[in-house]
Structures are given as C-alpha cells and as structure tokens.
C-alpha positions, 0 to 999 in steps of 0.5 A: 932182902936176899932171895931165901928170905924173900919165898919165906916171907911170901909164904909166912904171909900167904900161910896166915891168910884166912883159907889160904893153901898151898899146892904143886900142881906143876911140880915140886919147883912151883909153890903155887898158893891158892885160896878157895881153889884160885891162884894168889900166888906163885913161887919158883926160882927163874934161872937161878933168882927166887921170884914171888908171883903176884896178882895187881890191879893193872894200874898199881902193877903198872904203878909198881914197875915204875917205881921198882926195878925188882918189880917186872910184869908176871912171869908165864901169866898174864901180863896186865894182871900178875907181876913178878917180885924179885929180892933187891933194893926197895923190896922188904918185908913190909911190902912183900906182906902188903903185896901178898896181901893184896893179891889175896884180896883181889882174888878173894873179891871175885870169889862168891860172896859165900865162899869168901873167907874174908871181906876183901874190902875190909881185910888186911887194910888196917896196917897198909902204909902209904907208899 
C-alpha cells in the first residue's frame, strides 16, 4: 500500500464510523477526524511520507511497534497513547480499517454514555481478524 492509498482508506474508514467528522484545525496539512468533538484520528505528510495518527491501547501500541516496522510511536502526541502508521510491508487495508476502528472505539468508550454514537464494546468487533 503506497502512501495516497493509505490517507484514503484511513479516510474511507474514518468517514463510515457513526458521528465521525472531519476538521482542520491546524491548517489545511492536517486532516484531524474527531468524533464528538474528540480526536481519533490525524493525518499529515511527515517531510514527504503520508503518516496516519492513531490512538492504541499503550500495550497493543507497544505491541504493534514490535511487530511492524511502518508502526512508530505518535507523532507531535502522546507517546504511550497514540501511534504513528506509515505505508510499507505488512500495512493493508485490513489493518489500516481495524486500527481506525480501534481508535474510534477507544475514543468513544470515555465519551459519556449519552453521547456515545455506538457501544464501544460491541462495535466493529464482528469482522476483526486475529493478528
């Protein structure tokens, strides 16, 4: 997956999620996808390379570091809590979608109950694969 294709299907999972929108708050660089007014997602081009910004668990993002090497630790956010996706070996649409996804979940379950689009806990966990 090259680097287009990788903002694109960020964005075309992002864009599917239940109250998901997208906002440029630090310019026309940044595509930052929130969801009820919280970040779940950012994307930008780092000196040249198209990176997808994610939120993870602190240990599958730590999980994920090991196991990928276009998998790096957030860019301009916090470290133990938001990863950094480039395009490269191992990174395909299946795994971009599920770490979208994942990100959207984990931003959704410290949302209010009311204000939750979806269950957190339920949502999107019918078509995970096992890694």
């Amino acid at each position: 997956m090259n680097g287009s294709a990788l903002h694109k299907t960020a964005a075309d999972c992002a864009e599917e999620l239940p109250g998901a929108q997208l906002e440029h708050p630090f310019g026309p660089d940044w595509e930052v996808y929130k969801v009820r007014g919280k970040v779940f997602m950012l994307m930008t081009d780092v000196p040249g390379r198209p990176v997808v910004i994610l939120k993870a668990d602190p240990g599958e993002a730590h999980a994920l570091r090991e196991q990928y090497r276009h998998i790096s630790r957030g860019y301009h956010m916090n470290k133990k809590h938001w990863i950094t996706l480039e395009s490269g070996e191992g990174v395909d649409e299946e795994l971009v979608r599920e770490l979208v996804t994942d990100s959207y979940r984990l931003v959704v379950a410290h949302l209010p109950k009311a204000e939750r689009p979806v269950d957190p806990h339920t949502y999107g966990t019918g078509t995970r694969g096992a890694r």
